[in-house]
Structure formats: structure tokens, C-alpha cells
FIKOLZA-1660 file (N, C-alpha, C; in steps of 0.1 Angstrom, whole numbers, plus 5000, padded with zeros to 4 digits):
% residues 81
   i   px   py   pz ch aa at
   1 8475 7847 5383  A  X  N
   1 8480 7855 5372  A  X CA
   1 8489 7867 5377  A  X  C
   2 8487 7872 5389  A  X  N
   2 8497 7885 5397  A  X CA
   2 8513 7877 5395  A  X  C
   3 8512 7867 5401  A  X  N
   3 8526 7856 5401  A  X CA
   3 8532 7853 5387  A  X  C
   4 8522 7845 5381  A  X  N
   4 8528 7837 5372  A  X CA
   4 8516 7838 5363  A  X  C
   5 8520 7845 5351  A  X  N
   5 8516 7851 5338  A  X CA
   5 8521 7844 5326  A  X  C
   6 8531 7836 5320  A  X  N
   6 8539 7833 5310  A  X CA
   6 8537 7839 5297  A  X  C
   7 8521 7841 5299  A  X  N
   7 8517 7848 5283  A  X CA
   7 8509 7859 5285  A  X  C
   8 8512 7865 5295  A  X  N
   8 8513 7877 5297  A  X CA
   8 8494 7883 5294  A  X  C
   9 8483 7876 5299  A  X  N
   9 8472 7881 5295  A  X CA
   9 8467 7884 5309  A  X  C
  10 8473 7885 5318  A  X  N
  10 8462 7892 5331  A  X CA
  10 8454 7908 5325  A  X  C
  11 8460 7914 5317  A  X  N
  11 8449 7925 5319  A  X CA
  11 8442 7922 5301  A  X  C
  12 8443 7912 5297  A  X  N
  12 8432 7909 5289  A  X CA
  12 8415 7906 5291  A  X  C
  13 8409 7911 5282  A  X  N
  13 8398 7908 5292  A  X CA
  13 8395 7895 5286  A  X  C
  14 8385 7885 5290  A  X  N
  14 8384 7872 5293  A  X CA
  14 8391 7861 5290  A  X  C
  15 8407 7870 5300  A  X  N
  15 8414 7857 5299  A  X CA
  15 8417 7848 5314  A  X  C
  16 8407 7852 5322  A  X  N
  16 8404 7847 5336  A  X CA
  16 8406 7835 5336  A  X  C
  17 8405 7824 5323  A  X  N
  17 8403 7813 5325  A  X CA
  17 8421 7803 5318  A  X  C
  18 8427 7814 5313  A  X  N
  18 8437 7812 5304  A  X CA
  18 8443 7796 5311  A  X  C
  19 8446 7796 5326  A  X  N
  19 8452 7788 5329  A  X CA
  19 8446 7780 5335  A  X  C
  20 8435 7775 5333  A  X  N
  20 8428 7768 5341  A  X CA
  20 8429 7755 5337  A  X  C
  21 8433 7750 5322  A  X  N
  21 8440 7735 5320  A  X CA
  21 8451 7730 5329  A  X  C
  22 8457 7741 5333  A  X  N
  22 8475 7742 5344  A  X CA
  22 8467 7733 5360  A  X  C
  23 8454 7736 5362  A  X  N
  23 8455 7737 5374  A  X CA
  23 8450 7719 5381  A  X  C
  24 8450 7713 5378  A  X  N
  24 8446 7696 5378  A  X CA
  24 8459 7687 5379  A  X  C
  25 8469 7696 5372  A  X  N
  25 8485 7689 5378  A  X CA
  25 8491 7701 5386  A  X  C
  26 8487 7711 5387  A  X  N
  26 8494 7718 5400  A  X CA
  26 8488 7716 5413  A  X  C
  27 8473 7711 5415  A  X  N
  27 8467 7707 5426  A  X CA
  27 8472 7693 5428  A  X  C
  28 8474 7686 5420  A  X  N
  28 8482 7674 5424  A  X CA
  28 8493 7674 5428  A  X  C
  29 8497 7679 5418  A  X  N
  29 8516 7680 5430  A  X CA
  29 8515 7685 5442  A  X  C
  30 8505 7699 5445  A  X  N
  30 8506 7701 5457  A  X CA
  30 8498 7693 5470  A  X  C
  31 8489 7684 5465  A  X  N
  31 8479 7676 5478  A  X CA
  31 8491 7666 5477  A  X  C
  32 8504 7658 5468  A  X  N
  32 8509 7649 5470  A  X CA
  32 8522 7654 5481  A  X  C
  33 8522 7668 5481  A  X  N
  33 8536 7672 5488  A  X CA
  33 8546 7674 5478  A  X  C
  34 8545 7676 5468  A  X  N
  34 8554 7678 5461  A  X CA
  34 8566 7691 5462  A  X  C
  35 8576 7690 5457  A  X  N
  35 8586 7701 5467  A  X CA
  35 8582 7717 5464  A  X  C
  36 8594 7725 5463  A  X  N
  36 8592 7738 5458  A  X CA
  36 8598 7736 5450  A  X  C
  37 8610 7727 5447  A  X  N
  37 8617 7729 5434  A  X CA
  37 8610 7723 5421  A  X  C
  38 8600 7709 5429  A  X  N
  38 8589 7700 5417  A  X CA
  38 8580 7711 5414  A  X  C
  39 8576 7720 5417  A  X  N
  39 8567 7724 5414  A  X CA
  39 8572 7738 5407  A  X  C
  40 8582 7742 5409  A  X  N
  40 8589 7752 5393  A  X CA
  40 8590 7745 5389  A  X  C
  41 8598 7735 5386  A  X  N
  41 8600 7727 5375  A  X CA
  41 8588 7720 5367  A  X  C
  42 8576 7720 5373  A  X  N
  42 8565 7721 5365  A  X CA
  42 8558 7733 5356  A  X  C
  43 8560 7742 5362  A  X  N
  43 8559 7756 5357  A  X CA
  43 8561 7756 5348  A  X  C
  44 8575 7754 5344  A  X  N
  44 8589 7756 5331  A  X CA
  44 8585 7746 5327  A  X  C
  45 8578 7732 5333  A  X  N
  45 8574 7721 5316  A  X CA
  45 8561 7728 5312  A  X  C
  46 8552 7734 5320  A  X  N
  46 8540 7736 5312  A  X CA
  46 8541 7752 5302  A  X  C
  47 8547 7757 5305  A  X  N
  47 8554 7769 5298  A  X CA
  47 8562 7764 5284  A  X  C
  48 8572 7753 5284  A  X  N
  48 8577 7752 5273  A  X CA
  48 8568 7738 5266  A  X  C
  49 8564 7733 5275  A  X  N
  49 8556 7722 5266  A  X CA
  49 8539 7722 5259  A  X  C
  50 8534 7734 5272  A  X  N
  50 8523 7739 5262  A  X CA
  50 8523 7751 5258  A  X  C
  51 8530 7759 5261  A  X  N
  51 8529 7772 5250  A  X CA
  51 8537 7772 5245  A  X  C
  52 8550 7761 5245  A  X  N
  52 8560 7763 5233  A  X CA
  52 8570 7782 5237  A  X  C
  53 8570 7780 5247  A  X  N
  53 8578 7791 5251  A  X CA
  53 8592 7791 5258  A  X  C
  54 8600 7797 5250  A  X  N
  54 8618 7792 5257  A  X CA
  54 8617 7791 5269  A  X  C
  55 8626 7777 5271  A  X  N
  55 8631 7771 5288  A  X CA
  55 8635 7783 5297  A  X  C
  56 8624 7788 5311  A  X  N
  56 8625 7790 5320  A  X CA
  56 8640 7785 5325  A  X  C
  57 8645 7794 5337  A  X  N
  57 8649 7787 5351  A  X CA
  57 8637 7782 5361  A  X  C
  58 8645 7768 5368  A  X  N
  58 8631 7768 5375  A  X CA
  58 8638 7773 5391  A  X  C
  59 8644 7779 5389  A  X  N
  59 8652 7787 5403  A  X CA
  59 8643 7803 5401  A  X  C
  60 8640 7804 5386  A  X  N
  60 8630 7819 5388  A  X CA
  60 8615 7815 5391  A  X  C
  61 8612 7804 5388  A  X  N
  61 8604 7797 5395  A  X CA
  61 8598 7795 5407  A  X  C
  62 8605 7797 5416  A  X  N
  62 8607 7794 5431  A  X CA
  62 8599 7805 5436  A  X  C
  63 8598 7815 5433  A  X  N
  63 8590 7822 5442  A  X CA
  63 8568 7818 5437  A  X  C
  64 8570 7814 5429  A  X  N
  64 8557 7810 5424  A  X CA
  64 8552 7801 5433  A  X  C
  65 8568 7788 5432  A  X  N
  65 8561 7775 5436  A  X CA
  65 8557 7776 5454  A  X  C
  66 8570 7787 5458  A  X  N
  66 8565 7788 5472  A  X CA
  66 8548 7796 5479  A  X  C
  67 8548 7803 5467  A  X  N
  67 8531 7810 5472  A  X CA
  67 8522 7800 5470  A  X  C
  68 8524 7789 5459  A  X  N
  68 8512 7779 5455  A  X CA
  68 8515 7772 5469  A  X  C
  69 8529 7770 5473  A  X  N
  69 8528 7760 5485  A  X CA
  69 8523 7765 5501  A  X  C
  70 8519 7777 5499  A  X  N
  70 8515 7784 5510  A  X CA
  70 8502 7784 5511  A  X  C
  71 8492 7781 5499  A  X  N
  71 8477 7778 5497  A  X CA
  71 8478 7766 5506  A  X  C
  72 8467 7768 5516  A  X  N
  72 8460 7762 5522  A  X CA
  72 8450 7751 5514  A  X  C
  73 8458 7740 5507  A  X  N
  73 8452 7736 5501  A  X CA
  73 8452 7719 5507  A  X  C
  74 8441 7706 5506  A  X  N
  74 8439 7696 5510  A  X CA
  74 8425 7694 5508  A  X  C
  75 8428 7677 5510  A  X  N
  75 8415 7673 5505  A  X CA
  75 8410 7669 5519  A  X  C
  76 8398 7667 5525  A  X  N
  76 8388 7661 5532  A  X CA
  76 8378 7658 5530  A  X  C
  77 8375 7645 5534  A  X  N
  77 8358 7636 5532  A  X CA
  77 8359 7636 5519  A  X  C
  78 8373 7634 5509  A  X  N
  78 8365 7634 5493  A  X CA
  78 8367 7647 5485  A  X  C
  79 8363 7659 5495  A  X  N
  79 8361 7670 5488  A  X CA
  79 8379 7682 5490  A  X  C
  80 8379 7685 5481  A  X  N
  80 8389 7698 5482  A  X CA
  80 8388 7710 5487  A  X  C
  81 8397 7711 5499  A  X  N
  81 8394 7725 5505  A  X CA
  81 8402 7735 5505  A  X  C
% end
């Protein structure tokens, strides 16, 4: 939510969980390798496709997709680490 806010509720209180439907195709893109550009350009479909909010650039995107790609993220034995 520091990063990438779309709807602006980080200092709402219990909206901790706001984006937690986003997060099962952003973990996929990123355990498949998916690029920096696939991954704003996800951003900007889930921004205009689920909140219905005007088309992003996904070039303002880029700094998001690169911190998500900097998570030390991968699966082993089954499990996500």
C-alpha cells in the first residue's frame, strides 16, 4: 500500500486487506518470471478492470512492478517462500 494504493485507503482503518484479491495473480506473474513491463501492465488491468478506474500508464507503473520484482519471492518443496 506505500507503493501502489489505486484507491487510496492505506490510512483507512481496516483496509489492510483491500488488496488481497490482487495478490494470487501478482504472485503468479512473479514465480513465472514475468517481466517489469507484464507486471504494470497488470497493475493498470486490475485498476481499470476491477475498480473501474481510468487507464493508468503502465510506464507509471514500473516503479511498483520493479519493487514487487525485487521480493525475494519463490516456491520450494510445494511451499512459498
Amino acid at each position: 500500500m506505500n507503493e501502489w494504493d489505486p484507491l487510496r485507503v492505506k490510512d483507512e482503518p481496516g483496509a489492510a486487506d483491500e488488496y488481497s484479491d490482487c495478490v494470487a495473480g501478482l504472485y503468479q506473474r512473479l514465480v513465472s518470471g514475468a517481466s517489469e513491463s507484464e507486471i504494470a501492465a497488470h497493475l493498470v488491468e486490475l485498476e481499470t478492470q476491477l475498480w473501474g478506474q481510468a487507464a493508468g500508464r503502465v510506464t507509471d507503473r514500473l516503479p511498483v512492478a520493479r519493487s514487487l520484482k525485487a521480493l525475494r519471492i519463490g516456491v520450494r518443496d510445494g511451499l512459498a517462500t
